[in-house]
C-alpha positions as a Markdown table, in Angstrom:
| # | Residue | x | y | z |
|---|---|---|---|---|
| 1 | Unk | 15.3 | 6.6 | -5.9 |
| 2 | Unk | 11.6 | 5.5 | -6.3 |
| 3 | Unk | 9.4 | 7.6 | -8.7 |
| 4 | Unk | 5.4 | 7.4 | -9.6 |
| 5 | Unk | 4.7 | 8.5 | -13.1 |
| 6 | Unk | 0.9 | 8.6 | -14.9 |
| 7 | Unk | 0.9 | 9.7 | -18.2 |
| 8 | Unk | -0.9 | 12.7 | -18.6 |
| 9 | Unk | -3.5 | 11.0 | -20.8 |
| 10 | Unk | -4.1 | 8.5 | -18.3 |
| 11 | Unk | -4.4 | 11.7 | -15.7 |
| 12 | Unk | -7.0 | 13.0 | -17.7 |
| 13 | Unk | -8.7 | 10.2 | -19.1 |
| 14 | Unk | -9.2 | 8.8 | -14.9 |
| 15 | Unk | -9.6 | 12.2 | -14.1 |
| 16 | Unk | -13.3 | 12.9 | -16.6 |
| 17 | Unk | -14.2 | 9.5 | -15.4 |
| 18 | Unk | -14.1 | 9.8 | -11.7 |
| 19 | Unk | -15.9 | 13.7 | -12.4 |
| 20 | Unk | -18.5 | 12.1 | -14.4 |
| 21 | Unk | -20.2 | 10.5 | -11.2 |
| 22 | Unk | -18.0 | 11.7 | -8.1 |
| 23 | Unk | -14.9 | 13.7 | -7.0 |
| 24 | Unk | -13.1 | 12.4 | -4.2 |
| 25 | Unk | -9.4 | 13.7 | -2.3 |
| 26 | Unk | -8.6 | 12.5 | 0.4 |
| 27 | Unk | -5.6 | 13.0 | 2.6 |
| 28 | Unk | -5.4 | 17.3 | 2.1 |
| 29 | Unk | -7.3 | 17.6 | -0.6 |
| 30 | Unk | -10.7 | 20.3 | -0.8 |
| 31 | Unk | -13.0 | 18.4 | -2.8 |
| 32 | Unk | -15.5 | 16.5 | -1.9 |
| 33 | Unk | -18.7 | 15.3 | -4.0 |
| 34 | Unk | -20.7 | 11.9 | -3.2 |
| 35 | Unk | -22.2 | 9.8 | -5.9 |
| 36 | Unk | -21.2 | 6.9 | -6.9 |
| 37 | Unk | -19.4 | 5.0 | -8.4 |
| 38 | Unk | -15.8 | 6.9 | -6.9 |
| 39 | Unk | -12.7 | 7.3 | -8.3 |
| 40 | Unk | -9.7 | 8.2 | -5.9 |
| 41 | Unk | -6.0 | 9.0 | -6.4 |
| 42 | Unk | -3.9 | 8.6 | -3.0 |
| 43 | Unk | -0.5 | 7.4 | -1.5 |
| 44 | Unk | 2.7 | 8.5 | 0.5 |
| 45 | Unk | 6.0 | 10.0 | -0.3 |
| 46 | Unk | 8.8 | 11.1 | 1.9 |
| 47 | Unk | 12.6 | 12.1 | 1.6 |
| 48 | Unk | 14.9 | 10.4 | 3.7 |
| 49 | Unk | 18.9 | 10.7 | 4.6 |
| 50 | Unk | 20.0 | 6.6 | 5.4 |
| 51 | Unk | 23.4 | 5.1 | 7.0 |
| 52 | Unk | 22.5 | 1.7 | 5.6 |
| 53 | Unk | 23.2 | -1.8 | 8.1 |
| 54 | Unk | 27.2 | -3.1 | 8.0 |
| 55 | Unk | 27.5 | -6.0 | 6.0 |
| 56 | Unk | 28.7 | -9.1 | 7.2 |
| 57 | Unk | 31.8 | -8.2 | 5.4 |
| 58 | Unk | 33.5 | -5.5 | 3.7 |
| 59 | Unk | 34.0 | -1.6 | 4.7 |
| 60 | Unk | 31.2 | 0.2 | 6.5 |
| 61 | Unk | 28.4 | 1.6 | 4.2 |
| 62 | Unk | 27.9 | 5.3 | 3.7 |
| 63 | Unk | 24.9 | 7.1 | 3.8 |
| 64 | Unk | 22.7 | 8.6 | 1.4 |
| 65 | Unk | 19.8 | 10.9 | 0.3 |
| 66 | Unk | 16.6 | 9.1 | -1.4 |
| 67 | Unk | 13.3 | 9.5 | -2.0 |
| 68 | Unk | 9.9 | 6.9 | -2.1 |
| 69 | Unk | 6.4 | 7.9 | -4.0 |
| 70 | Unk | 3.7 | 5.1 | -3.3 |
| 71 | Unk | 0.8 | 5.9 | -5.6 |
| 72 | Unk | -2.5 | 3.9 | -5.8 |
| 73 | Unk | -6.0 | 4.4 | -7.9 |
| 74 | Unk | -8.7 | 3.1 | -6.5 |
| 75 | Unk | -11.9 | 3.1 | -8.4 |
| 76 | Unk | -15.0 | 1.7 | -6.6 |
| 77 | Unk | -18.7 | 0.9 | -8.1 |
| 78 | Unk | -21.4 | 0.3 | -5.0 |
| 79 | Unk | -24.2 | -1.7 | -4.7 |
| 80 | Unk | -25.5 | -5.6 | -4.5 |
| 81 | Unk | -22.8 | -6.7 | -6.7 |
| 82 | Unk | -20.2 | -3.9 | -6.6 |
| 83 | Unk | -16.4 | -4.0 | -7.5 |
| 84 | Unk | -13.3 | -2.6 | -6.2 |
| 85 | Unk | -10.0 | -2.1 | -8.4 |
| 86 | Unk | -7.1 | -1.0 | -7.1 |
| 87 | Unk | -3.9 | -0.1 | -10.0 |
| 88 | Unk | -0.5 | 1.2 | -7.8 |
| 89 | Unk | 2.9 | 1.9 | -8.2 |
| 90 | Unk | 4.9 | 1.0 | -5.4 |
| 91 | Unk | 9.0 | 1.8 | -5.6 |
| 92 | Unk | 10.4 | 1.5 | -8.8 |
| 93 | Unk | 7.8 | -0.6 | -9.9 |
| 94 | Unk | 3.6 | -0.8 | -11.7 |
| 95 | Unk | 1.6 | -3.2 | -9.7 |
| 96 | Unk | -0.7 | -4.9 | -12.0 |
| 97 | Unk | -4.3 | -3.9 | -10.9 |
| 98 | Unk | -6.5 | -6.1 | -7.9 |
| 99 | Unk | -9.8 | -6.2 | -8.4 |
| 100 | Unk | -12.1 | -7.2 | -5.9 |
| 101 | Unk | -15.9 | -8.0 | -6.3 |
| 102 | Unk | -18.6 | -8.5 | -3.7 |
| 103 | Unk | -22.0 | -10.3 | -4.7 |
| 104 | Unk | -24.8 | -11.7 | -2.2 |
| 105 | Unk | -22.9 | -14.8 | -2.3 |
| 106 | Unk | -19.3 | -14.6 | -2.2 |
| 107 | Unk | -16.6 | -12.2 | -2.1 |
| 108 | Unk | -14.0 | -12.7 | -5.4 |
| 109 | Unk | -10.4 | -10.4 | -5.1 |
| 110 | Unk | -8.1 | -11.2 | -8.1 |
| 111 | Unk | -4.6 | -9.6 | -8.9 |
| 112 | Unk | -1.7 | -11.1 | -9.5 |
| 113 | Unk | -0.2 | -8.2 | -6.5 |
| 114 | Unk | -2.3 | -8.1 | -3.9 |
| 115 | Unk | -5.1 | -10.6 | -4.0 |
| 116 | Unk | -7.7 | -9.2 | -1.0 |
| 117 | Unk | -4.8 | -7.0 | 0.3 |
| 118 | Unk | -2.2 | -9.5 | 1.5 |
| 119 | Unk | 1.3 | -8.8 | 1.1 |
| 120 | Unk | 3.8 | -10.0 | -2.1 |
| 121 | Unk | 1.4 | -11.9 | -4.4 |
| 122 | Unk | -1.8 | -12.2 | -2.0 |
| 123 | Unk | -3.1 | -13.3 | 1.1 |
| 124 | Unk | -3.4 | -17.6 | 1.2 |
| 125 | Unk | -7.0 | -18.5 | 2.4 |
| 126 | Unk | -4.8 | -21.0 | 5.0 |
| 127 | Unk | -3.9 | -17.9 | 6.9 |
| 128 | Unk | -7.7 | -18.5 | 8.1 |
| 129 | Unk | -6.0 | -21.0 | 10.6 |
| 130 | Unk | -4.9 | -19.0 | 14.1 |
| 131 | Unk | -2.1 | -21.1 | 15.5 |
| 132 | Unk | 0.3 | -20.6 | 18.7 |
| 133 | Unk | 3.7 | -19.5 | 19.2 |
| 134 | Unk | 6.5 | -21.6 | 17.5 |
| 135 | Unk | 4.0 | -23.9 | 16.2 |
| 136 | Unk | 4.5 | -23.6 | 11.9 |
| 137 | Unk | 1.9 | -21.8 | 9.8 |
| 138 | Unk | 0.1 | -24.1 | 6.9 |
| 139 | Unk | 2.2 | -24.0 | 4.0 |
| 140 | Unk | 6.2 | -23.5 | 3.3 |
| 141 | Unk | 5.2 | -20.6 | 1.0 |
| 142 | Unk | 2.6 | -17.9 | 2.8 |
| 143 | Unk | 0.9 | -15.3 | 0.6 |
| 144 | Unk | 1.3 | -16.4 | -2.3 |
| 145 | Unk | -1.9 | -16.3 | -3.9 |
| 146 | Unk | -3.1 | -14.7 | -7.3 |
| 147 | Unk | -6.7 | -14.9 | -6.4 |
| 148 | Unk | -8.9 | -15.3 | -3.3 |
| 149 | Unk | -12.8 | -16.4 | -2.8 |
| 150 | Unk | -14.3 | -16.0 | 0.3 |
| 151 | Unk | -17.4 | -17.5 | 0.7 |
| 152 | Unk | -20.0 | -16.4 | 4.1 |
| 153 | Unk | -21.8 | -19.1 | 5.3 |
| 154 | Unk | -24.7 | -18.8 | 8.0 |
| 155 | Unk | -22.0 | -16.6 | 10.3 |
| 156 | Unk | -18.7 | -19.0 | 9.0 |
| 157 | Unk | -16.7 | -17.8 | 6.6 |
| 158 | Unk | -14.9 | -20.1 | 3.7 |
| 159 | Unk | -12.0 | -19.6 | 1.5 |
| 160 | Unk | -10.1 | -20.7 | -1.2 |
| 161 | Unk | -6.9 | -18.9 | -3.0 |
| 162 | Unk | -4.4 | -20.2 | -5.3 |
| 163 | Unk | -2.0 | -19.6 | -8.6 |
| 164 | Unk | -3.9 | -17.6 | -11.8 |
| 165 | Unk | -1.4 | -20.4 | -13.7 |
| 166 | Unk | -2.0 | -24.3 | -12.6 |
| 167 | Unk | -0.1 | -25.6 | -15.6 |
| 168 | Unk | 2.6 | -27.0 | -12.8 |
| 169 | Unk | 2.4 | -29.0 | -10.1 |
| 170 | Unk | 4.0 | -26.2 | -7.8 |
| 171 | Unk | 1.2 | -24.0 | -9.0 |
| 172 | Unk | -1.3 | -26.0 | -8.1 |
| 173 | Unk | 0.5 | -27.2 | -4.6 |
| 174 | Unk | -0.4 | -23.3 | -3.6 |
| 175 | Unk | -4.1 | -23.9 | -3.8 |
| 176 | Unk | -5.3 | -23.1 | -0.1 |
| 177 | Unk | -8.7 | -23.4 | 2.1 |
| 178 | Unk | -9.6 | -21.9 | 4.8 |
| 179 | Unk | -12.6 | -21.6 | 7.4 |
| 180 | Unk | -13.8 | -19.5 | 10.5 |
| 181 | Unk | -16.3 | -19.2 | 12.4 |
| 182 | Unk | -17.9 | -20.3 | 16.3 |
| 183 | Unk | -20.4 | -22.5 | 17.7 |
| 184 | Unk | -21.6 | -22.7 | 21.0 |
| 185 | Unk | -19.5 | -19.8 | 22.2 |
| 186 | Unk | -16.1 | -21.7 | 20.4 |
| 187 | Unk | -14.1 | -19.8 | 17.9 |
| 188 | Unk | -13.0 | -22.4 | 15.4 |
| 189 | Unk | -10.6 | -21.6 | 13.0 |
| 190 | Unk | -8.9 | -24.1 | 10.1 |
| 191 | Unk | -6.6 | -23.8 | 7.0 |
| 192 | Unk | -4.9 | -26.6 | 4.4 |
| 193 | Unk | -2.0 | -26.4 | 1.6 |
| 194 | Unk | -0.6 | -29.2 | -0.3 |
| 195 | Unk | 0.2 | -31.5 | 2.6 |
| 196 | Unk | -0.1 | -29.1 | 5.5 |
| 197 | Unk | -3.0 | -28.5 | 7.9 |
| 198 | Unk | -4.1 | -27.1 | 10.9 |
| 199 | Unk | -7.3 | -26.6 | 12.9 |
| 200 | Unk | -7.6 | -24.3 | 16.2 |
| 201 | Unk | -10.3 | -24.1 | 18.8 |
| 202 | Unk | -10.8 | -21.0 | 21.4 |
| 203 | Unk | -13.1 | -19.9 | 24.0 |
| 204 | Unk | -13.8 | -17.8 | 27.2 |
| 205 | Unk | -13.2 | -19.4 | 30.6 |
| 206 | Unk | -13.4 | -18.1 | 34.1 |
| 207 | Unk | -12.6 | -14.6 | 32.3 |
| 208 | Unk | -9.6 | -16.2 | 30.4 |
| 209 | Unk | -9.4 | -17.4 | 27.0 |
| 210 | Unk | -8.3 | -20.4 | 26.4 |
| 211 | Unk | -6.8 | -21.7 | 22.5 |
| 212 | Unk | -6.2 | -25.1 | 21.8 |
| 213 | Unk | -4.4 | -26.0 | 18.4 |
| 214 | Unk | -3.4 | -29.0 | 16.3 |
| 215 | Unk | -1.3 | -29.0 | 13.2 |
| 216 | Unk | -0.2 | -31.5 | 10.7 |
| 217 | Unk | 2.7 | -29.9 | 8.9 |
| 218 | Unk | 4.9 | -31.1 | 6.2 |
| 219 | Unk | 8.0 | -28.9 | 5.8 |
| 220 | Unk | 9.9 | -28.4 | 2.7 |
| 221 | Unk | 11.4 | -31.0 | 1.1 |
| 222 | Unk | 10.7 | -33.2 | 4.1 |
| 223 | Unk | 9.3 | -36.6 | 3.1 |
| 224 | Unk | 6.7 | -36.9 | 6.0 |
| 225 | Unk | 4.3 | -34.9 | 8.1 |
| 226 | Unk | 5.5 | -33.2 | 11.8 |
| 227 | Unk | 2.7 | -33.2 | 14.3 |
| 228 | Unk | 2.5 | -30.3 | 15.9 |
| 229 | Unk | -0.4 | -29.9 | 19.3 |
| 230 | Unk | -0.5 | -26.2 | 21.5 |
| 231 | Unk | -2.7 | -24.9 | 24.1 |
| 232 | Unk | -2.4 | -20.7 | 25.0 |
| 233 | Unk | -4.2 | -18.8 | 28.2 |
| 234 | Unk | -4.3 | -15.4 | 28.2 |
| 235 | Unk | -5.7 | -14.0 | 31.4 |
| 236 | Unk | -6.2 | -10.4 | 32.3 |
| 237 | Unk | -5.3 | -9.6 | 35.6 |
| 238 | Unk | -5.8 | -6.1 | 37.0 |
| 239 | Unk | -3.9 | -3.9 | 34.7 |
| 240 | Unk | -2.3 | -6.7 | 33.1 |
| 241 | Unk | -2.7 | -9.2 | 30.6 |
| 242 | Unk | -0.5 | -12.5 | 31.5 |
| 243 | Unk | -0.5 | -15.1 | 28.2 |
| 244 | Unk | 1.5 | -18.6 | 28.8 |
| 245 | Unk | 1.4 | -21.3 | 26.4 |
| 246 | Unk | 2.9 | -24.7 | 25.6 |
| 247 | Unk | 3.5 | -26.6 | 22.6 |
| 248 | Unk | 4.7 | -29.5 | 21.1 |
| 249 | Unk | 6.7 | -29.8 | 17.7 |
| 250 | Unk | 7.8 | -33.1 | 16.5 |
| 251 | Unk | 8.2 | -34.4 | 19.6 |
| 252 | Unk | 9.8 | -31.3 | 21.3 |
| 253 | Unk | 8.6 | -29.3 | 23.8 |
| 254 | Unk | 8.5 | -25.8 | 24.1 |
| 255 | Unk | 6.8 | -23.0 | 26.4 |
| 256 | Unk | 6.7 | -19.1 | 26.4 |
| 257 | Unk | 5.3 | -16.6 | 28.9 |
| 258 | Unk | 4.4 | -12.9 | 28.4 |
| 259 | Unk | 3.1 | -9.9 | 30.2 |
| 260 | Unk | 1.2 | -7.0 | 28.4 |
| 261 | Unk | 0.0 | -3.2 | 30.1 |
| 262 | Unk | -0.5 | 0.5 | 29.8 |
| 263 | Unk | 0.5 | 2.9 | 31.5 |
| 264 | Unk | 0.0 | 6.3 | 30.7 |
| 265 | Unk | -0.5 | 5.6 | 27.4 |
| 266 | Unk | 2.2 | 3.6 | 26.7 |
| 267 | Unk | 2.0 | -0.2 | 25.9 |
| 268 | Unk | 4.4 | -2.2 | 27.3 |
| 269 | Unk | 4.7 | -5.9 | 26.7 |
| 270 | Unk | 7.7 | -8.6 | 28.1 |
| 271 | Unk | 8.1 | -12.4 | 26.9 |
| 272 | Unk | 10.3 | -14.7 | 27.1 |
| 273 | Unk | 10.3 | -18.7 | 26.6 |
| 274 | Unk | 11.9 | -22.0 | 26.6 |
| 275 | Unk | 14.4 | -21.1 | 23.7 |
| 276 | Unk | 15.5 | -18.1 | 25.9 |
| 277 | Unk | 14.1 | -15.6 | 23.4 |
| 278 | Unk | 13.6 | -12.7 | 25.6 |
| 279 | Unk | 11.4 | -9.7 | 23.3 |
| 280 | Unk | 10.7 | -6.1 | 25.0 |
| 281 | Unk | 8.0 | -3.7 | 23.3 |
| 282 | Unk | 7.6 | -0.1 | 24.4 |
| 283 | Unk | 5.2 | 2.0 | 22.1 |
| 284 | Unk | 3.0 | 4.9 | 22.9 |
| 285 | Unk | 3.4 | 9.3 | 23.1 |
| 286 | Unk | 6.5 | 10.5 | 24.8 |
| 287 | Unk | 5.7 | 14.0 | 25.4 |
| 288 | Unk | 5.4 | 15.6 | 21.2 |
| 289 | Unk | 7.0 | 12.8 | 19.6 |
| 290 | Unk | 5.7 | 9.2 | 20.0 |
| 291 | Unk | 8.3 | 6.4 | 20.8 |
| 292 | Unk | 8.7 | 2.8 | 19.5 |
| 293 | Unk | 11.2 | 0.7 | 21.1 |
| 294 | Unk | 11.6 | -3.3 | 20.2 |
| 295 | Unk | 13.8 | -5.6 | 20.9 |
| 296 | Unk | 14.3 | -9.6 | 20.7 |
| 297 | Unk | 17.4 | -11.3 | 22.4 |
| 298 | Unk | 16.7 | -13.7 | 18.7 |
| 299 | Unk | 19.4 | -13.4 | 16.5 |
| 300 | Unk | 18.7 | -10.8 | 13.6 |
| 301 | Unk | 18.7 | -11.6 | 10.0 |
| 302 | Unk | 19.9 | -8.8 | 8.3 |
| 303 | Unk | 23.2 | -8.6 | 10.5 |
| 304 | Unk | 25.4 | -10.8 | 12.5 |
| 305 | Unk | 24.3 | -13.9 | 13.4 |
| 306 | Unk | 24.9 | -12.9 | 17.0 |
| 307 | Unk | 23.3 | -9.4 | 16.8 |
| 308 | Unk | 19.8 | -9.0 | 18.7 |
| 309 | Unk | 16.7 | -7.8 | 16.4 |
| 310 | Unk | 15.8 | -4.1 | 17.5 |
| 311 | Unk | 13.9 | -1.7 | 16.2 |
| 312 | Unk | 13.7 | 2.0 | 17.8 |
| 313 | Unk | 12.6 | 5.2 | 16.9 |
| 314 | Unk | 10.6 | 8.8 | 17.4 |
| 315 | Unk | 8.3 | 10.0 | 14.8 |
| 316 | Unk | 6.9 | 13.7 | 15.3 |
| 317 | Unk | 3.6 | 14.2 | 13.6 |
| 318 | Unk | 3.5 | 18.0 | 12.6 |
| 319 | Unk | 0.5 | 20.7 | 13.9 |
| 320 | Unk | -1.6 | 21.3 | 11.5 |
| 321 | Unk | -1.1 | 19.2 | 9.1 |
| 322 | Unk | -2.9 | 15.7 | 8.0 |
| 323 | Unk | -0.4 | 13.2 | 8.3 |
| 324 | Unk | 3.1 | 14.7 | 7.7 |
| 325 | Unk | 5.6 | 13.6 | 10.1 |
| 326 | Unk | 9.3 | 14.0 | 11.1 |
| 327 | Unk | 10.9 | 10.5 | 12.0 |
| 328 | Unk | 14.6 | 9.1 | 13.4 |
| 329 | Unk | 15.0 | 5.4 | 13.4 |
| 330 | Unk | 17.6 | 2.7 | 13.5 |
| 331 | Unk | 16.1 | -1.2 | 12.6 |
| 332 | Unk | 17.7 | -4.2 | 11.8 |
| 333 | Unk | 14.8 | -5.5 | 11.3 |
| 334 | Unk | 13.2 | -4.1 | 8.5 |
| 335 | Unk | 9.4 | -4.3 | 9.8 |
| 336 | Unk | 8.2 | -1.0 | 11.5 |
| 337 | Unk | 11.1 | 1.0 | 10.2 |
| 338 | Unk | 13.4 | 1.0 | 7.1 |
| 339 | Unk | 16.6 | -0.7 | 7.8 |
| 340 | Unk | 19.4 | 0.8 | 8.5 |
| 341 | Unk | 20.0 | 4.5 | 10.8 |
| 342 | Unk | 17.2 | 7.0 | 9.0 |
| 343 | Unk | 16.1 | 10.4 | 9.6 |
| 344 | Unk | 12.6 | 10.7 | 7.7 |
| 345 | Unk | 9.9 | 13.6 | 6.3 |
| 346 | Unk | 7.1 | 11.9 | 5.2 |
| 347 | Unk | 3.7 | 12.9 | 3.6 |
| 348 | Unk | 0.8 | 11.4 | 3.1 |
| 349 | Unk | -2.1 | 12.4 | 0.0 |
């Protein structure tokens, strides 16, 4: 079971604070009062019955009732130079507090749980770089970062991240850079850690666009650099959008091919490639309930080495409500569901 707990001196010290200047609820709340700075408390919490995924081994597992409570403060102070923190709790455990300043001349996010809202420790500024299918992001070790700078420059954009501690050499091995921006109607994008780097190049062409990428990538605990070269077209035609690519990885060459629509409402997307990795995608409203169906012929990680990743499942958003919803869903995946067989009640604040 996960549980958010303030302390009721903490309740009503953030509480005078944020009413000194500003009220603000959001997510069912009444109250609504605009000065600044703001000081707002939201998150999500549901109840849940789960039949969790059968272990490799062993007998199958049995399910059980549980609850989640996400909590986060957010406390904002506008202007010029402004700052952002955000203090959470998610599960069973505090996040330490992000904050994140903007000035005329750079943007600064440090926490040692969300640096500029990436996932685990932070987002790395290498993430900048836009590669192509099965070519190998820069870095072994992706968002990992404790603190993020982002630096606008004449419409490109610059960034560094890294460790808070450099005491190490593996601390300071996750320092990062990262760039974006275009020039004569290219989109460039570029990112470096440690040994690693990449650079990517895009445009419009004939109504297609055409990406271009080259990587230099030194995996983990490899002694020398992989070279890695892509090129991607995506092309709409009619209803459709039709993306084929073809890439090079040490020598090895691989392709893919997918096909994207809509109809009525639901997106459809099929792909399959060189590796015989065949993926199916079905989202979109299925009369009151809207549907999500997934599935990749690649071998899930969480089960058998032979099962196929899928994810499927209905969620029901109840009238007249803001954002409480009714949810069945098997995953063995563990992305846009919980894993396991779950039926779900979820609210949002």
């Amino acid at each position: 079971m996960k549980k958010a707990l303030l302390t009721t001196t903490a309740l009503v010290a953030l509480s005078s604070a944020a009413f000194a200047d500003s009220v603000a609820v959001v997510n069912g709340g009444t109250s609504h009062h605009t000065h600044s700075p703001t000081v707002v408390f939201h998150g999500t919490a549901n109840i849940n019955y789960t039949v969790p995924l059968k272990a490799v081994a062993g007998p199958a597992p049995e399910g059980a009732v549980a609850s989640d409570v996400d909590l986060d403060v957010t406390m904002t102070s506008l202007g010029a130079y402004s700052a952002t923190i955000t203090y959470g709790m998610e599960g069973n455990n505090i996040a330490g507090a992000t904050v994140s300043v903007t000035t005329p001349l750079a943007n600064i996010s440090v926490g040692v749980d969300d640096a500029r809202g990436g996932g685990a420790a932070g987002a790395d500024a290498s993430d900048l770089y836009s590669d192509i299918d099965r070519m190998s992001s820069v870095g072994t070790d992706e968002d990992s970062s404790d603190w993020y700078v982002s630096v606008p420059l004449a419409g490109w954009n610059f960034a560094l991240s890294g460790d808070n501690s450099q005491a190490t050499t593996a601390n300071k091995e996750n320092t990062s850079i990262g760039l974006t921006g275009s020039v004569g109607g290219l989109s460039i994008t570029a990112g470096g850690k440690n040994k690693s780097g990449g650079v990517s190049v895009s445009t419009n062409l004939m109504g297609a666009t055409v990406k271009a990428a080259m990587g230099s990538i030194r995996p983990a605990g490899a002694a020398s650099n992989v070279s890695e070269t892509g090129v991607e077209v995506s092309m709409p035609l009619g209803g459709m959008t039709v993306t084929v690519n073809s890439t090079t990885v040490d020598s090895t060459n691989n392709w893919g091919a997918s096909v994207s629509t809509t109809v009525s409402g639901m997106a459809i997307s099929v792909g399959t490639d060189s590796e015989e990795e065949n993926t199916f995608k079905l989202t979109g409203p299925m009369g009151p309930v809207a549907l999500h169906l997934e599935y990749d012929s690649d071998d899930s990680a969480l089960t058998l080495a032979n099962d196929a990743t899928v994810e499927a499942g209905i969620t029901y958003t109840v009238p007249g409500t803001k954002g409480t919803t009714i949810s069945a869903s098997y995953s063995n995946d563990d992305d846009d569901f919980d894993a396991g067989t779950q039926v779900k009640m979820a609210f949002s604040f």
